[in-house]
N, CA, C and O atoms as CSV, one atom per row, in Angstrom:
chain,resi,resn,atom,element,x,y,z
A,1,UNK,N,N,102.979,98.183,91.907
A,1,UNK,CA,C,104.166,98.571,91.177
A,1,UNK,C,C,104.947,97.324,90.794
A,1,UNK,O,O,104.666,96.342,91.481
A,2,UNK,N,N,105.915,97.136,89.802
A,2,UNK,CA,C,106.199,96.002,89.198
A,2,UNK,C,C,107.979,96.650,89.022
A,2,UNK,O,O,108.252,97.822,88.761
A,3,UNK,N,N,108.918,95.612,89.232
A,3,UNK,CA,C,109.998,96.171,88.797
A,3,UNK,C,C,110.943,95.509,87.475
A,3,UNK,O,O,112.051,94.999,87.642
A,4,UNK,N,N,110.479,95.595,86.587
A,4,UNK,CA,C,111.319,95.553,85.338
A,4,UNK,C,C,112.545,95.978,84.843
A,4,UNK,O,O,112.835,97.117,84.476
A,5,UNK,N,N,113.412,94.754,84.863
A,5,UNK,CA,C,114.891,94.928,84.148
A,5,UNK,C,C,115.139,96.645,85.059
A,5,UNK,O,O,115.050,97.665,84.377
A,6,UNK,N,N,115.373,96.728,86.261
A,6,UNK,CA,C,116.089,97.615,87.125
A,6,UNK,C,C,115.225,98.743,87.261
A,6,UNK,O,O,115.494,99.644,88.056
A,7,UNK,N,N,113.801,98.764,86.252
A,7,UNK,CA,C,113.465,100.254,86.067
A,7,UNK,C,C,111.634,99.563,87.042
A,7,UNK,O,O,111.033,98.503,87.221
A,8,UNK,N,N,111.480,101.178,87.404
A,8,UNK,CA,C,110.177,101.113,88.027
A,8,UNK,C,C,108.984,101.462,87.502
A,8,UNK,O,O,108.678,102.628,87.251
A,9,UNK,N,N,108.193,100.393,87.294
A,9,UNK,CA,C,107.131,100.687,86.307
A,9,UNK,C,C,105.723,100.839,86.859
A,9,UNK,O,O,105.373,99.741,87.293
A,10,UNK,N,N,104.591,101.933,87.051
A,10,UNK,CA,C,103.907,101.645,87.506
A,10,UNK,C,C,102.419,101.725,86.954
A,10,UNK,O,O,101.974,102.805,86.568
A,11,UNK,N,N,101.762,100.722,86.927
A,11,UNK,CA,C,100.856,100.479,86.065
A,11,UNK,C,C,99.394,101.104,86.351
A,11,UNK,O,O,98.957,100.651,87.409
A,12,UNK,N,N,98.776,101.733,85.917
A,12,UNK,CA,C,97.489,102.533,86.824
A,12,UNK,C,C,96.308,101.946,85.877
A,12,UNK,O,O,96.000,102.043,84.689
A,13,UNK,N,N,95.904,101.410,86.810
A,13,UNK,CA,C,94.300,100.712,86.611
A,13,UNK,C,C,92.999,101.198,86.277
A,13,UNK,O,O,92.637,101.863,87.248
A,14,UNK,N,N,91.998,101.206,85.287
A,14,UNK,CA,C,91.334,101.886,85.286
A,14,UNK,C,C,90.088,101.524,85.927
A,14,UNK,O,O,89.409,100.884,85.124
A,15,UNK,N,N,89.336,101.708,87.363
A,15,UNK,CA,C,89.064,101.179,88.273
A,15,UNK,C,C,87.557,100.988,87.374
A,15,UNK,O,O,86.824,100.105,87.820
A,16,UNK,N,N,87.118,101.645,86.314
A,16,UNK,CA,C,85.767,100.819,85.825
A,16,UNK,C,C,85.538,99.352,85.566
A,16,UNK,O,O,84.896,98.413,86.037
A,17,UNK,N,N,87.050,99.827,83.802
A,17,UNK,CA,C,87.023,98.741,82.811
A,17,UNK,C,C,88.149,97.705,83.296
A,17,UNK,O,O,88.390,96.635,82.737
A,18,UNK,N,N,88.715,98.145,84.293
A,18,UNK,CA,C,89.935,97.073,84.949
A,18,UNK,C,C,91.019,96.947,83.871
A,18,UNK,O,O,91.884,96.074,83.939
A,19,UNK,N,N,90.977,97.490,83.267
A,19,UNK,CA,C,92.155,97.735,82.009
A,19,UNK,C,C,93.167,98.485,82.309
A,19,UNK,O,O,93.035,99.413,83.107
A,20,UNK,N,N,94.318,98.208,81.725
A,20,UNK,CA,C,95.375,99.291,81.782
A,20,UNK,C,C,95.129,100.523,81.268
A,20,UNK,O,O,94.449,100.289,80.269
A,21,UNK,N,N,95.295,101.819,81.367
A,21,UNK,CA,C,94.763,102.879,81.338
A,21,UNK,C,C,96.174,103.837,80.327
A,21,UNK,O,O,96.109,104.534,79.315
A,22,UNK,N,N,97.316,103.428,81.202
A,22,UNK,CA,C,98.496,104.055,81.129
A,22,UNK,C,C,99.310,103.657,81.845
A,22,UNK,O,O,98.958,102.768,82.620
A,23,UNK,N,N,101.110,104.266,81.906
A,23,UNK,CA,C,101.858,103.924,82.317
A,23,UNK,C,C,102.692,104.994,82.712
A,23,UNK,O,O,102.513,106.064,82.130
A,24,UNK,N,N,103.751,104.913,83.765
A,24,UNK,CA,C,104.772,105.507,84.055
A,24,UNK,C,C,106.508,104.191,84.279
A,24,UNK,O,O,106.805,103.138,84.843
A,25,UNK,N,N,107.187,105.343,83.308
A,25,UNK,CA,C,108.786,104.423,83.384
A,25,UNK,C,C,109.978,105.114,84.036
A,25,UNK,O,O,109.561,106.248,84.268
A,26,UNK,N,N,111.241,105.033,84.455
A,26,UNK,CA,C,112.153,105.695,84.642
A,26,UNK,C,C,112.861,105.574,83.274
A,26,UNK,O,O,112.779,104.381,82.980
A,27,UNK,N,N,113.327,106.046,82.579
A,27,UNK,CA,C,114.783,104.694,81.512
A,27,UNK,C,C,115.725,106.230,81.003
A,27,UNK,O,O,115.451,107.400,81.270
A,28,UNK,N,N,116.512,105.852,80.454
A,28,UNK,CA,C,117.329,106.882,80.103
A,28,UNK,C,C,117.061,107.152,78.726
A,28,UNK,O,O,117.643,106.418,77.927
A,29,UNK,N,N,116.251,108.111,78.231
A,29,UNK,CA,C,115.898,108.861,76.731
A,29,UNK,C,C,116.431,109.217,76.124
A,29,UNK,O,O,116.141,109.282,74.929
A,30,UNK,N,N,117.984,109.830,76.868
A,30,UNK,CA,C,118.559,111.031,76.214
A,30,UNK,C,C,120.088,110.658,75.823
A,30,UNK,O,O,120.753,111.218,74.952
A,31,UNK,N,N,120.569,109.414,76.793
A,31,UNK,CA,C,121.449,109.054,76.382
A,31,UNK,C,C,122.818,109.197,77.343
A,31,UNK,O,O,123.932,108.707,77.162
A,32,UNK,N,N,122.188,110.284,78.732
A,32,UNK,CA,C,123.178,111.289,79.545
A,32,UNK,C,C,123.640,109.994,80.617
A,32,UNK,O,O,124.428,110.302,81.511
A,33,UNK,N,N,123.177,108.600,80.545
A,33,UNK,CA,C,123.578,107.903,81.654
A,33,UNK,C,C,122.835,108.224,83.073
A,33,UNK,O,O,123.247,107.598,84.050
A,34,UNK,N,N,121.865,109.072,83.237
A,34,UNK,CA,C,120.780,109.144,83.975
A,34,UNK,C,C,119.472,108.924,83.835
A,34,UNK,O,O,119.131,109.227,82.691
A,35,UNK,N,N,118.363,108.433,84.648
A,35,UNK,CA,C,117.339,107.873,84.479
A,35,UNK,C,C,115.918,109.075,84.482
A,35,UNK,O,O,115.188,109.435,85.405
A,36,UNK,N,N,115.950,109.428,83.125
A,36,UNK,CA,C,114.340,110.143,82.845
A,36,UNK,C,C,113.417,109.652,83.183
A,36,UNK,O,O,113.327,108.462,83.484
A,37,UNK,N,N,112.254,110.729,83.211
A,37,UNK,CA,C,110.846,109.841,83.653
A,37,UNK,C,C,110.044,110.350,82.260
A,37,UNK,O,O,110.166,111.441,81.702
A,38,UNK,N,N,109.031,109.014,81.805
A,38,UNK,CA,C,107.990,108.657,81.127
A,38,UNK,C,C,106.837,108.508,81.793
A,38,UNK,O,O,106.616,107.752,82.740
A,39,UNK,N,N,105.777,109.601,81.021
A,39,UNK,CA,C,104.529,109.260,81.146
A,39,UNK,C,C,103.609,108.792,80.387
A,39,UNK,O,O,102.818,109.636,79.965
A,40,UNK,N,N,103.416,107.529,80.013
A,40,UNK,CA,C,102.526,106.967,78.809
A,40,UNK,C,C,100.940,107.252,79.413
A,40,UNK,O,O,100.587,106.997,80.564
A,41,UNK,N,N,100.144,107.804,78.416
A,41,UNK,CA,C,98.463,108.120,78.419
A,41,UNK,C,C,97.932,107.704,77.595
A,41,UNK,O,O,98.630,107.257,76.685
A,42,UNK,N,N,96.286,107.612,77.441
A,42,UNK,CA,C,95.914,107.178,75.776
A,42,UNK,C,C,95.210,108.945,75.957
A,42,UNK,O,O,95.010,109.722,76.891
A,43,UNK,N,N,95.021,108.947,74.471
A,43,UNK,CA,C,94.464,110.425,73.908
A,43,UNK,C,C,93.275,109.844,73.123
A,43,UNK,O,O,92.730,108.740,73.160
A,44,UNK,N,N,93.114,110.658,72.594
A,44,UNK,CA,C,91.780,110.089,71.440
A,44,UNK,C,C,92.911,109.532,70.282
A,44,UNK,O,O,93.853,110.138,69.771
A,45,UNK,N,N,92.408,108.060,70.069
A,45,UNK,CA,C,93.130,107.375,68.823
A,45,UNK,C,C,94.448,107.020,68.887
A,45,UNK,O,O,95.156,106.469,68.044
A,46,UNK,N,N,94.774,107.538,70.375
A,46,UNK,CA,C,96.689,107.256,69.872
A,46,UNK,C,C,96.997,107.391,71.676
A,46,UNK,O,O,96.431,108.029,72.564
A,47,UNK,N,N,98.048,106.554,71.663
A,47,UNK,CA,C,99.179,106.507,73.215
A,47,UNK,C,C,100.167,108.105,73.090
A,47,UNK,O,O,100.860,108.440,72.129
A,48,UNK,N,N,100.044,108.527,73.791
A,48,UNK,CA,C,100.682,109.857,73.780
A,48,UNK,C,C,101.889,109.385,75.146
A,48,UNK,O,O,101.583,108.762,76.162
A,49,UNK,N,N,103.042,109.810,74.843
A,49,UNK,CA,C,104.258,109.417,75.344
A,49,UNK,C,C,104.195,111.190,75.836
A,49,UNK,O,O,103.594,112.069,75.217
A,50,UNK,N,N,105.139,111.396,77.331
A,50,UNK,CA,C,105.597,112.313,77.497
A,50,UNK,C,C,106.386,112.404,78.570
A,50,UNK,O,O,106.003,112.118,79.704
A,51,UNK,N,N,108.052,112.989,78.153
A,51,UNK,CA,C,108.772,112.323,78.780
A,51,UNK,C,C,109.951,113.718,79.326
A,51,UNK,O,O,110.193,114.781,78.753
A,52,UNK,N,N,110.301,113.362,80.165
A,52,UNK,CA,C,110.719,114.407,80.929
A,52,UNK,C,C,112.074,114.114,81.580
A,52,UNK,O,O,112.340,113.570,82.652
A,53,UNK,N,N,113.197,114.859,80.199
A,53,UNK,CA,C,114.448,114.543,80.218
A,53,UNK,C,C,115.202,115.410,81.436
A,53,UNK,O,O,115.192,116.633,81.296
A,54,UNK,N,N,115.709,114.979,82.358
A,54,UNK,CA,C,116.744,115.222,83.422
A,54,UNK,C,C,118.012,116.395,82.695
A,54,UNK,O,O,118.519,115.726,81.794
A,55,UNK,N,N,118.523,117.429,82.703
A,55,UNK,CA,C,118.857,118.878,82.315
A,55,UNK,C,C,119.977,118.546,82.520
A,55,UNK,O,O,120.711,118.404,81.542
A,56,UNK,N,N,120.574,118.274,84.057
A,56,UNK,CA,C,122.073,118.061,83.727
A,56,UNK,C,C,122.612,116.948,85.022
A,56,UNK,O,O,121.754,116.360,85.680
A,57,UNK,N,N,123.668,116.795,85.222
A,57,UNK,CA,C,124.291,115.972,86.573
A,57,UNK,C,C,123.626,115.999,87.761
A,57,UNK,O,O,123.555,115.124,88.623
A,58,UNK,N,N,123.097,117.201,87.719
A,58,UNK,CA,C,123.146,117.247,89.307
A,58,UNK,C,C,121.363,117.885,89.410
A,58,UNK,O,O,120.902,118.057,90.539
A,59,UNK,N,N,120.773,118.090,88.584
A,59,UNK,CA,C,119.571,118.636,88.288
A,59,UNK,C,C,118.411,117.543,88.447
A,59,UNK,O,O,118.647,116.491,87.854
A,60,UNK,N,N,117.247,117.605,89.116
A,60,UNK,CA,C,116.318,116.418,89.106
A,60,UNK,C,C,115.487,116.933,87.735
A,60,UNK,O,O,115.555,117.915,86.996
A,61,UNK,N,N,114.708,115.782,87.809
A,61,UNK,CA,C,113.852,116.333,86.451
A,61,UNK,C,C,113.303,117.234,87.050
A,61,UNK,O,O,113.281,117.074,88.270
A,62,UNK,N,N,112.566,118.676,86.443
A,62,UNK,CA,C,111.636,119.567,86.743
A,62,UNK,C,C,109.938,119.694,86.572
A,62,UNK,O,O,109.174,120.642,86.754
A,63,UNK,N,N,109.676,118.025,86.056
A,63,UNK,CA,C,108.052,117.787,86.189
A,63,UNK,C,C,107.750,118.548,84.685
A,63,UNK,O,O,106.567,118.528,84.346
A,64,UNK,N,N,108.562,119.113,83.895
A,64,UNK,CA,C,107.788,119.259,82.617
A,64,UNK,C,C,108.609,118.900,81.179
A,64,UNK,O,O,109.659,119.274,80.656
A,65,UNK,N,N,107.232,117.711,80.759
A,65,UNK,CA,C,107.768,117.087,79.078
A,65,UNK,C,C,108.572,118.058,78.186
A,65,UNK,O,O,108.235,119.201,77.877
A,66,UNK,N,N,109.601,117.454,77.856
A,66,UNK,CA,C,110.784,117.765,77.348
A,66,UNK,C,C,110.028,117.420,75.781
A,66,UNK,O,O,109.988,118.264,74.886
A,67,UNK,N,N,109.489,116.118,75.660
A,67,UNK,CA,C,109.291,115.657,74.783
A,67,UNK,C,C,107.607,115.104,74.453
A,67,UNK,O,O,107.083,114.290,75.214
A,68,UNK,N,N,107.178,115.425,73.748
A,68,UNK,CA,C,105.542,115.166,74.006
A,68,UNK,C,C,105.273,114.335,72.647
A,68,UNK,O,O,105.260,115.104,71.685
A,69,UNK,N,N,105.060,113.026,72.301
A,69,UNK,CA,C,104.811,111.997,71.035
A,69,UNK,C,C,103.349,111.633,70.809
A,69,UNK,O,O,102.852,111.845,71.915
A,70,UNK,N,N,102.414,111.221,70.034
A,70,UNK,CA,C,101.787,110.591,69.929
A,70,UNK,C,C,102.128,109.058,69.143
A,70,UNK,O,O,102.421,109.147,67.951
A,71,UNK,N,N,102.103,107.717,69.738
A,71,UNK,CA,C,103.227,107.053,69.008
A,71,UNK,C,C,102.106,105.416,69.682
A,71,UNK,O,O,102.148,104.915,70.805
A,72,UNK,N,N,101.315,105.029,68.581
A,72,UNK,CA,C,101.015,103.668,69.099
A,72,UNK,C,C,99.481,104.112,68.767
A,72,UNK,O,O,99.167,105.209,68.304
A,73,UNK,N,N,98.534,102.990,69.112
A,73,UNK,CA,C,97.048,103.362,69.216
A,73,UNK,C,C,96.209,102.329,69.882
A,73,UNK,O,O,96.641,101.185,69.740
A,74,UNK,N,N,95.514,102.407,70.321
A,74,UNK,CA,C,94.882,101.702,71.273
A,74,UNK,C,C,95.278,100.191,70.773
A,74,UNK,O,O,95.523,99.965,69.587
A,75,UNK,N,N,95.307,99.474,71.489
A,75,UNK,CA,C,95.385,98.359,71.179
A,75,UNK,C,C,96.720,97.587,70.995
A,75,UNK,O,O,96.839,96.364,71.081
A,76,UNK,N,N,97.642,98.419,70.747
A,76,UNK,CA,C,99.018,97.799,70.477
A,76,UNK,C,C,99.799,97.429,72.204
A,76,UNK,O,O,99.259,97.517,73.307
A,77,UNK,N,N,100.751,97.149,71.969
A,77,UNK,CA,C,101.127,96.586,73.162
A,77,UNK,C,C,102.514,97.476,73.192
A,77,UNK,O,O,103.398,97.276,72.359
A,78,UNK,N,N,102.576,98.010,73.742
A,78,UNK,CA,C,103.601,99.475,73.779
A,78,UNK,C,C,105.077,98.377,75.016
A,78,UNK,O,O,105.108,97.353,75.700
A,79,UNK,N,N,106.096,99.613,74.560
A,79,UNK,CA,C,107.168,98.916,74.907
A,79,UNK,C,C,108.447,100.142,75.331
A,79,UNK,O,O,108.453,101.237,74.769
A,80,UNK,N,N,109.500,99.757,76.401
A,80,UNK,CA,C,110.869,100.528,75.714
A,80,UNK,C,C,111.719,99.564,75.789
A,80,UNK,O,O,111.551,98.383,76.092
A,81,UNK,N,N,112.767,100.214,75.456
A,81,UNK,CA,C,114.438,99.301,74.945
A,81,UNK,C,C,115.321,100.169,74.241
A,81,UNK,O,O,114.932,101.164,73.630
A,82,UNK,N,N,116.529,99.792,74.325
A,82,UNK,CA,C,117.652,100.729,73.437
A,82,UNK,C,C,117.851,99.565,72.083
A,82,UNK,O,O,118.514,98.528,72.061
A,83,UNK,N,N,117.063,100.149,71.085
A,83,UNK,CA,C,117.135,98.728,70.060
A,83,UNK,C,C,117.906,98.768,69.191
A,83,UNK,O,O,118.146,97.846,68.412
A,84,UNK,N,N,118.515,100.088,69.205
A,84,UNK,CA,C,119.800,100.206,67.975
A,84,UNK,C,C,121.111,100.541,68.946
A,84,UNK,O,O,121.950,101.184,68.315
A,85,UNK,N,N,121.497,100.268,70.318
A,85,UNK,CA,C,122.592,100.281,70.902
A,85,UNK,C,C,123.179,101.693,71.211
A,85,UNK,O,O,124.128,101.919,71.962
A,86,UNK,N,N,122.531,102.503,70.581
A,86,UNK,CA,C,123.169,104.095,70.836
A,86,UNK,C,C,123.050,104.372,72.370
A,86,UNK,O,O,122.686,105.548,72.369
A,87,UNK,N,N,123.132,104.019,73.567
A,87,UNK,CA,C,122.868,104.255,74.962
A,87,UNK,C,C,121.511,104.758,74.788
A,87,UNK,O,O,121.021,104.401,75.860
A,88,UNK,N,N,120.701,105.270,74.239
A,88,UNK,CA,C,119.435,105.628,74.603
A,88,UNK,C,C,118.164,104.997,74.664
A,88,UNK,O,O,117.992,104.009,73.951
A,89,UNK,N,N,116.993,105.509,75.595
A,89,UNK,CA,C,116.003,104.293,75.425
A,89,UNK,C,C,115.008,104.925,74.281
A,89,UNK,O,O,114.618,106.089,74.203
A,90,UNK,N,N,114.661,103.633,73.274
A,90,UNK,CA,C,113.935,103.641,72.430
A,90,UNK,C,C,112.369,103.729,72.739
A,90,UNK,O,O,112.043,103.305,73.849
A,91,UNK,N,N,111.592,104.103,72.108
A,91,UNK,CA,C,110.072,103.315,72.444
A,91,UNK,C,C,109.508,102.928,71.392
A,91,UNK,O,O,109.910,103.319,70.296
A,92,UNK,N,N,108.152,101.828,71.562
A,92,UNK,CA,C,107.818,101.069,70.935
A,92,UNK,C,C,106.438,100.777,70.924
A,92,UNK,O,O,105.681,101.330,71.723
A,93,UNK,N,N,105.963,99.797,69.928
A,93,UNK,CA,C,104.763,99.146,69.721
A,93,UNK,C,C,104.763,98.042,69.347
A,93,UNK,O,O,105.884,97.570,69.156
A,94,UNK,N,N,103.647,97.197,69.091
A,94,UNK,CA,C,103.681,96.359,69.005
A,94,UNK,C,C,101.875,95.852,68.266
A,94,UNK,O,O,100.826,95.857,68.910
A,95,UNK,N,N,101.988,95.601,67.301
A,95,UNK,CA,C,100.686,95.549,66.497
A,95,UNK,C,C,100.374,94.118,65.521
A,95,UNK,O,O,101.145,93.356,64.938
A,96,UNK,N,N,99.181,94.144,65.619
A,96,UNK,CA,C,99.066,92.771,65.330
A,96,UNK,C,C,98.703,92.781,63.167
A,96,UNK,O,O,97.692,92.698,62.470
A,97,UNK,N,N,99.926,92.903,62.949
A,97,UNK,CA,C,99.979,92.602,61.400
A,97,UNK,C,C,99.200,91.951,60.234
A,97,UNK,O,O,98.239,91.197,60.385
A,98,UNK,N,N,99.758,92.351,58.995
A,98,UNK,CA,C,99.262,90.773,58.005
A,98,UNK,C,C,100.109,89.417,58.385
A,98,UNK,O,O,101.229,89.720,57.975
A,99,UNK,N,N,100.162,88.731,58.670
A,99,UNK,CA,C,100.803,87.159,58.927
A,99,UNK,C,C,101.496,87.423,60.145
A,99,UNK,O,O,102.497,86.710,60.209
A,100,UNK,N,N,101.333,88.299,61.313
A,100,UNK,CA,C,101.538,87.938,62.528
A,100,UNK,C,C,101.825,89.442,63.131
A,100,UNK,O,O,101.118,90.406,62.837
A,101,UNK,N,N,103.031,89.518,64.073
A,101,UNK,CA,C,103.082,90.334,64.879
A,101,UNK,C,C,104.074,91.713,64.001
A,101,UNK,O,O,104.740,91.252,63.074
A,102,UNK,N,N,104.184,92.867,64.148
A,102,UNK,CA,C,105.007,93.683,63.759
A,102,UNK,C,C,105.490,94.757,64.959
A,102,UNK,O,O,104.842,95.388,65.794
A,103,UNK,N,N,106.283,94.711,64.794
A,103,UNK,CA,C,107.434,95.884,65.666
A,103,UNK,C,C,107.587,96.964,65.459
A,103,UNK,O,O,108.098,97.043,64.342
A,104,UNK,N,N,107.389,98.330,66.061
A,104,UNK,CA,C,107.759,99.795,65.005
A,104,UNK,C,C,108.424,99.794,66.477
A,104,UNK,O,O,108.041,99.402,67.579
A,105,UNK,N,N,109.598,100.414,65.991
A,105,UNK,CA,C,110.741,101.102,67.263
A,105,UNK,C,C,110.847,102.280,66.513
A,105,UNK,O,O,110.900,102.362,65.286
A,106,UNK,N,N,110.873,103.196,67.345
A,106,UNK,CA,C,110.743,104.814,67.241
A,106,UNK,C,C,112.694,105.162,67.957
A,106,UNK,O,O,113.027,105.456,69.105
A,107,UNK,N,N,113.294,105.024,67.105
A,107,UNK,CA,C,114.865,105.201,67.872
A,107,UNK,C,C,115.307,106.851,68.283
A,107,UNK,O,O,115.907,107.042,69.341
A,108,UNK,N,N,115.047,107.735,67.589
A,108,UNK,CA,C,115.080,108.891,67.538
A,108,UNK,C,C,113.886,109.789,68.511
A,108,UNK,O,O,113.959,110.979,68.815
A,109,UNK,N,N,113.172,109.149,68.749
A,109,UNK,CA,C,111.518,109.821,69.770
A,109,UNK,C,C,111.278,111.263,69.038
A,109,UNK,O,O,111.306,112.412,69.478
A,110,UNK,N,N,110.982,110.612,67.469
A,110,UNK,CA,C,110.413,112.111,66.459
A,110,UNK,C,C,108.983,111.613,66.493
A,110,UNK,O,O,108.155,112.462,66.162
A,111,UNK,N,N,108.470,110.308,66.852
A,111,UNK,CA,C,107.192,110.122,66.405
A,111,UNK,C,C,107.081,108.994,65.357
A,111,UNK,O,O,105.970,108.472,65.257
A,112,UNK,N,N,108.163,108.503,64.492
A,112,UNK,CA,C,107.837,107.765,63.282
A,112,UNK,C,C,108.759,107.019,63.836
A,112,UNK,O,O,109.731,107.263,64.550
A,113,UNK,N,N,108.130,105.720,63.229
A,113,UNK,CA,C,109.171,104.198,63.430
A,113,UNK,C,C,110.613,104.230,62.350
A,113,UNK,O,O,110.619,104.078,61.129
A,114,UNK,N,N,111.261,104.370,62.862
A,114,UNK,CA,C,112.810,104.140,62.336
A,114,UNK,C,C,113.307,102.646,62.053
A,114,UNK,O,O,114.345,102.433,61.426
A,115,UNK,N,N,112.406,101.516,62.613
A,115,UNK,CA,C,112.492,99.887,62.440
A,115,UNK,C,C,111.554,99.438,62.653
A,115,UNK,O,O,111.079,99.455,63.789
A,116,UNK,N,N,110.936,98.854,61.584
A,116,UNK,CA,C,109.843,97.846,61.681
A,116,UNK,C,C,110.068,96.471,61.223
A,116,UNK,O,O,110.365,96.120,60.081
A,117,UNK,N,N,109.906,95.808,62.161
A,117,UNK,CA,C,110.132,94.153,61.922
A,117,UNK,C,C,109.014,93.175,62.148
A,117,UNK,O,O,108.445,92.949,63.216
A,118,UNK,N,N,108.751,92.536,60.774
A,118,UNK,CA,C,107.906,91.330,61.385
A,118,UNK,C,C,108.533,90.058,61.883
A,118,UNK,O,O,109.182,89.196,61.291
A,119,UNK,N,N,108.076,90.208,63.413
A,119,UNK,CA,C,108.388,88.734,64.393
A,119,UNK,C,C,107.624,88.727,64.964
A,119,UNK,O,O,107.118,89.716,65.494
A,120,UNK,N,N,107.092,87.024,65.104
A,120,UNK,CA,C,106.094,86.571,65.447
A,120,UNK,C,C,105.325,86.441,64.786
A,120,UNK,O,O,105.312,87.048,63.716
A,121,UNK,N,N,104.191,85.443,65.212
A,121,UNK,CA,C,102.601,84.831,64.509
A,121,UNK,C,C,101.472,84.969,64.832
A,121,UNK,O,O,101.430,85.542,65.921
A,122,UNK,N,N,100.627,84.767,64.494
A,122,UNK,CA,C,99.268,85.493,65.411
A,122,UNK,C,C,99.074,83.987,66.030
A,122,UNK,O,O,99.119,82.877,65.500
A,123,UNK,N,N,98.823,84.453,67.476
A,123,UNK,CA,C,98.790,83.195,68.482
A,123,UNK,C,C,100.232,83.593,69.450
A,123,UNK,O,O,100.148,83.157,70.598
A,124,UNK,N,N,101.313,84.230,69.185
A,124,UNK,CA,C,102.227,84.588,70.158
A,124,UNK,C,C,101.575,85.606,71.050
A,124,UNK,O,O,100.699,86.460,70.917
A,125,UNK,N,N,102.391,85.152,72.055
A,125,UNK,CA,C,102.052,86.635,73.036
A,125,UNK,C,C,103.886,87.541,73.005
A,125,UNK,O,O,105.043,87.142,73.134
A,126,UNK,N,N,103.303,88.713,72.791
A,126,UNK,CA,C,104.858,89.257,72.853
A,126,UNK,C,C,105.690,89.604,74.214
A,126,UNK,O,O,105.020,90.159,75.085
A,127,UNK,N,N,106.879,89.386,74.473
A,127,UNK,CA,C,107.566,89.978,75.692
A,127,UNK,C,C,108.322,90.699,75.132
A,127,UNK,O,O,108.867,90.462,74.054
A,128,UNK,N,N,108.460,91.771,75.872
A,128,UNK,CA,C,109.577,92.648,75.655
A,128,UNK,C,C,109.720,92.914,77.868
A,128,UNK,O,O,109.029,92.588,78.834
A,129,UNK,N,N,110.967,93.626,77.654
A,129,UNK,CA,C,111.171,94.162,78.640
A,129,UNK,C,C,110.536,95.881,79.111
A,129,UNK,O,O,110.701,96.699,78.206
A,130,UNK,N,N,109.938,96.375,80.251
A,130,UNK,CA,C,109.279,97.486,80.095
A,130,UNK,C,C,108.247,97.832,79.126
A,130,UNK,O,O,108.085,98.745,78.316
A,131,UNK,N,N,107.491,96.612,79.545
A,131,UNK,CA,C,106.316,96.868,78.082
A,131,UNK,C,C,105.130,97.408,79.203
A,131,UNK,O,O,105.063,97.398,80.432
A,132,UNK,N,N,104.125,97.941,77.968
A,132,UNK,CA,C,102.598,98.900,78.798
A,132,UNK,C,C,101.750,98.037,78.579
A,132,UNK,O,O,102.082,96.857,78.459
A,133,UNK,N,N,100.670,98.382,78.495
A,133,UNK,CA,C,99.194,98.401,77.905
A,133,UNK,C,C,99.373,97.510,76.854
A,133,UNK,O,O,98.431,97.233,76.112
């Protein structure tokens, strides 16, 4: 287990290919000032996000996705963050572009990138905070 910027991330191994497989995050999705849980998987062709927003104050999460995405695809380097400041956590990707690296932040968690930025060059390695696979 690894602890990133306050949140607990735990990385599950895939005991063949020794690859990252998937992920689990705590971060706050919704915006309520409490910490949701994320389950990142791969599916066929795509990272499937599913995330399981906390109901009210005093309520734990109840173990079932609130929110179910397909958002990324093999190979990208997946991420969260609040990237437009609204208190909520964003999620992300990270893909290797024409002339270097590109960014899709998904701010809304509908599935489609709401910001895409090219930063970086091919030859960077990217950091973000709470990044996956």
């Amino acid at each position: 287990m690894l602890l990133r910027n306050n949140s607990l991330v735990e990385e599950i191994q895939d005991s063949v290919a020794s690859n990252i497989s998937g992920g689990v995050t705590a971060n706050d999705f919704n915006g309520d000032g409490r910490s949701d849980l994320a389950l990142i998987r791969p599916v066929p062709g795509a990272w499937q996000w599913l995330i399981d927003t906390v109901p009210g104050p005093a309520a734990p999460p109840d173990g079932i996705p609130d929110i179910v995405r397909n958002y990324g695809v093999p190979g990208d380097f997946l991420f969260t963050g609040d990237y437009n400041g609204d208190g909520s956590t964003d999620i992300g990707f990270i893909r290797l572009g024409v002339g270097g690296l590109q960014w899709n932040i998904d701010t809304d968690l509908d599935g489609l990138a709401d910001i895409i930025q090219n930063y970086g060059v091919f030859g960077d390695t990217p950091s973000a905070l709470n990044r996956f696979p």
